[in-house]
N, C-alpha and C positions, 0 to 999 in steps of 0.2 A: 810364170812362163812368158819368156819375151814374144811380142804378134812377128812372125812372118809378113814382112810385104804389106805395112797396115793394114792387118789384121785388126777388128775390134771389137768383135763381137764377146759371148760367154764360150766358152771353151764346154763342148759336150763330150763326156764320154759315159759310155755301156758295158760293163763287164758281169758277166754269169747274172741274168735279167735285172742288174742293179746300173740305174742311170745318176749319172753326177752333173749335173750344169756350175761351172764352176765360172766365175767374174774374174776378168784381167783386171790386173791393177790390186788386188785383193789379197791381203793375206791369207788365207783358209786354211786347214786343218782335214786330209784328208788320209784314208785307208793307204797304206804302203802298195797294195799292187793295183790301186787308181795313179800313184805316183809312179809305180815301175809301166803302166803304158802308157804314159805321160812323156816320162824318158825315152823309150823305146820311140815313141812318134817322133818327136824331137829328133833325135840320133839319126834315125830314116831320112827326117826332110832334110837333116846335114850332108848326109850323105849324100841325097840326091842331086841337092847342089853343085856339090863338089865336083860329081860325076858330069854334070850339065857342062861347069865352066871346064873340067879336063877335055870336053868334046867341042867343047865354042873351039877351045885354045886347038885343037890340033883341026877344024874343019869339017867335023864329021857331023855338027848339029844340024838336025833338021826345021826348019821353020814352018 
């Protein structure tokens, strides 16, 4: 998973009471729907972005 914004830490996630701390930079080996909210996170902060610079570009961000 590529860091966001020098990111560097281990990547945490929680699904149904089961926790995963997973290491950047690392190959790992994990459960399918740790991988699908992985993607889904991912997908999100794209989005967000996206939406952030469509609002830089036309004026409307807030600082």
């Amino acid at each position: 998973m590529a860091p966001l914004d020098g990111e560097k830490g281990d990547i945490f996630v929680a699904l149904n009471g089961h926790n995963y701390r997973i290491k950047r930079g690392e190959e790992v080996t994990i459960p399918k729907p740790i991988f699908e909210v992985l993607k889904n996170s991912t997908e999100m902060d794209q989005l967000a972005m996206r939406r952030q610079q469509e609002l830089i570009a036309k004026g409307k961000a807030f600082n």
